[in-house]
C-alpha positions, -999 to 999 in steps of 0.1 A, spaced: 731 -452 -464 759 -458 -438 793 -443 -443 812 -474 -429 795 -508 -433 802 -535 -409 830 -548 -426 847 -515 -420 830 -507 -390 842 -546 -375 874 -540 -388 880 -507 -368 868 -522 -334 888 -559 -341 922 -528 -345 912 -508 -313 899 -532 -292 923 -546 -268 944 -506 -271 908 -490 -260 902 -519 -233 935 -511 -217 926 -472 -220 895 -474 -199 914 -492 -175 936 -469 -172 910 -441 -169 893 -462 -139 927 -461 -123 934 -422 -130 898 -407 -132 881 -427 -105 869 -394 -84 853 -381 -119 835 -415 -126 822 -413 -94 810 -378 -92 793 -386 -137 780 -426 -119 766 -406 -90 749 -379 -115 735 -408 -141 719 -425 -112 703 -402 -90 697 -366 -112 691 -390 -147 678 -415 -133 664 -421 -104 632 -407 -117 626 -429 -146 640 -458 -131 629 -452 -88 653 -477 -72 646 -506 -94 685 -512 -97 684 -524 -62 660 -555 -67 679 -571 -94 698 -603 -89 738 -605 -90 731 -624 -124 716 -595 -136 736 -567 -122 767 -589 -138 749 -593 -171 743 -554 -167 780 -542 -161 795 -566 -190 768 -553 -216 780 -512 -202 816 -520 -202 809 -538 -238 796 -506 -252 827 -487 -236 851 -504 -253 834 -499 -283 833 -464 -281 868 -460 -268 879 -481 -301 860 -458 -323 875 -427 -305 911 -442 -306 903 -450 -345 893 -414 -351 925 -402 -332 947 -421 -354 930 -407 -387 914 -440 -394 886 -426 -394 876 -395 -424 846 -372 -416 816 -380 -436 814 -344 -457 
């Protein structure tokens, strides 16, 4: 059984949303040497053996379709940490 069902769960991201996109902005502005050195450690430590250099041979459509779908999942995090920082959020016991 789930703690927060969608409703909740939709209701939390539709609050944060737009305050978590402009936070990640924000940290892409500020923390751009740290995203580099964590980007440069997912692809070639993480990575580069389970997925050779298979990035390189995809289209633009796909590397597009890749980057929205990443950033996508960022901004639902971000909510969900923002959420949690304002107390919306109570710990399941």
């Amino acid at each position: 059984m789930m703690t927060y069902d969608q409703t909740k769960q939709e209701a939390v991201f539709d609050k944060y949303a737009r305050a978590a996109v402009d936070e990640l902005v924000s940290g892409l502005l500020n923390d751009a040497d740290l995203l580099i050195r964590i980007g440069r450690q997912r692809a070639f430590q993480l990575g580069l053996e389970q997925y050779g250099d298979s990035t390189f041979h995809l289209g633009e459509l796909e590397l597009e379709t890749e980057i929205a779908h990443e950033l996508g999942d960022a901004v639902f995090y971000a909510a969900v940490l923002l959420a949690n920082k304002a107390g919306d959020l109570r710990r399941p016991d």
